[in-house]
C-alpha positions in Angstrom: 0.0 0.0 0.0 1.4 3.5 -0.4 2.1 5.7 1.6 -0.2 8.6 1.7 1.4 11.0 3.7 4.6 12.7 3.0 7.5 11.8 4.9 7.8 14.9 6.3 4.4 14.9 8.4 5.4 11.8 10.2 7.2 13.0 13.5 8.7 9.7 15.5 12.0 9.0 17.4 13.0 5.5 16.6 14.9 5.2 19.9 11.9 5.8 22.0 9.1 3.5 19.8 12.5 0.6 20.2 12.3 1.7 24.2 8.0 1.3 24.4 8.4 -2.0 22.7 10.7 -3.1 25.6 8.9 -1.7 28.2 5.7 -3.4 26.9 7.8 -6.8 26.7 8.8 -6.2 30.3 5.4 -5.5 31.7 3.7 -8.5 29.5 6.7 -10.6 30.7 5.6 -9.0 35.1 2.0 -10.0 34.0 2.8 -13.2 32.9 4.4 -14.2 36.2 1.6 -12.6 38.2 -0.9 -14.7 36.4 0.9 -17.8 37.2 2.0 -16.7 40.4 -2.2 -16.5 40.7 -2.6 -19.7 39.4 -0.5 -21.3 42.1 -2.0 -19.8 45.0 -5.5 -20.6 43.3 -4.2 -24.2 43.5 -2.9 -24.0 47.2 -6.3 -22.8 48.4 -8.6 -25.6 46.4 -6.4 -28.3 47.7 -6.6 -26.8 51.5 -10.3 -26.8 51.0 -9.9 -30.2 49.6 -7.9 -31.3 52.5 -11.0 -30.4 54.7 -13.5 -32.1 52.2 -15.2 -29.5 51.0 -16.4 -29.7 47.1 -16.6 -26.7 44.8 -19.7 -24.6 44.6 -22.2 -25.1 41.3 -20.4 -23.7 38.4 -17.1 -23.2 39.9 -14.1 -22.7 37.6 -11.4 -25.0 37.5 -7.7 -23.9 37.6 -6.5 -22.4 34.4 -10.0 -21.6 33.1 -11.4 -24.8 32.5 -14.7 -25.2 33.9 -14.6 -27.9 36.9 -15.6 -31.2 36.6 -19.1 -32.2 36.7 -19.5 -35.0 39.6 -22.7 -36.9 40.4 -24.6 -34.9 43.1 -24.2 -37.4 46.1 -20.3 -38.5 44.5 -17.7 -37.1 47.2 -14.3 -37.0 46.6 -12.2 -39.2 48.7 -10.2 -37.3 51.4 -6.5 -37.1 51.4 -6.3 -38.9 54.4 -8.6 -41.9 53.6 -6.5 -42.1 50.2 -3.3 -42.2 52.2 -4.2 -45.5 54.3 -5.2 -47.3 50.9 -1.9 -46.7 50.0 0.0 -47.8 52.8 -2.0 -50.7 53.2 -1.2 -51.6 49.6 2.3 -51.3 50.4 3.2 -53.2 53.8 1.9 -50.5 56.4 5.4 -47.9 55.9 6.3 -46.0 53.0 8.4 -42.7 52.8 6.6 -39.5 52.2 7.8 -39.4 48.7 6.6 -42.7 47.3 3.2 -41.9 48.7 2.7 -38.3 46.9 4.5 -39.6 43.8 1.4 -42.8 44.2 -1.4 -39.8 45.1 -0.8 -38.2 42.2 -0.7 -41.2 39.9 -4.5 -41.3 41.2 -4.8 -37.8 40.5 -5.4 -37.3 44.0 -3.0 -34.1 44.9 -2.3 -32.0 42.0 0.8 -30.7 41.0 2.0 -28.0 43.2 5.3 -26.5 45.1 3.1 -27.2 48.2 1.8 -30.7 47.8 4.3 -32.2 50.4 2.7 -29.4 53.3 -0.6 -31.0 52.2 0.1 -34.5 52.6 2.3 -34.2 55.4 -1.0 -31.8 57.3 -3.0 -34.9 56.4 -1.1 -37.7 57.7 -0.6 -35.5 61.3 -4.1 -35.2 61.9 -5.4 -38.4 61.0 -4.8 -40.5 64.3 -4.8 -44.1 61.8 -1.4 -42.5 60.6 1.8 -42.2 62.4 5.4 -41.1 61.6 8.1 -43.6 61.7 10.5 -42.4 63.8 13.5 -44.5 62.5 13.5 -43.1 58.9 13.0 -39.5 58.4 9.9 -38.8 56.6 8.4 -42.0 56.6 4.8 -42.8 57.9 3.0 -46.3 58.9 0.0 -47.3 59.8 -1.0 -47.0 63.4 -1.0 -49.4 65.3 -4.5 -49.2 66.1 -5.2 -49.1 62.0 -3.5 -52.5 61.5 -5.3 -54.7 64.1 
């Protein structure tokens, strides 16, 4: 298309348009990190409500904008705790923190998240059929109790 306008009319320091475009780069690149920053804590707070079995509201949103699943009205979802006792009773009674979160998310249990140890680890301490082993660090067993 040709230009319509002589050159002389169009006023514009290349230097400062090269310096805008940076400055928007840097404050998309801020937002970017913000929104996922977002994201993250979004995730920490639905797995702490989660961890205390409570289900989503009627037409909640899902992390990263997908709408949340649609569960049968009377379906719970299994608490962390409950989940954690299937799996040390499918593996002799003892297993190290780890191996159980790395199992919990293989059942989608515990999303991914920097903060999905602190979740598991609040679970197992407050659920009296779980107890740490205290001659490996970061194991759990069975309680007593639970095993009989």
């Amino acid at each position: 298309m040709p230009n319509i306008l002589p050159p002389d009319l169009i006023q514009f320091d290349p230097k400062r348009l090269w310096e805008a475009i940076e400055q928007c780069q840097d404050k998309a690149r801020d937002l970017s990190q913000e929104a996922d920053r977002q994201l993250r804590l979004a995730a920490t707070y639905r797995q702490l409500l989660d961890l205390y079995g409570f289900t989503p509201p009627a037409g909640a949103v899902a992390i990263r904008g997908q709408p949340a699943q649609e569960e049968e009205p009377n379906a719970k979802r299994p608490k962390i705790a409950d989940v954690v006792v299937e799996v040390l009773a499918a593996n002799g009674g003892r297993l190290h923190a780890a191996k159980i979160l790395e199992q919990m998310r293989g059942k989608s249990i515990l999303a991914e998240s920097r903060h999905a140890m602190s979740v598991l680890v609040t679970a197992m301490r407050r659920d009296p059929r779980i107890e740490k082993y205290r001659r490996a660090k970061n194991t759990w067993q069975l309680a007593e109790t639970t095993k009989s």
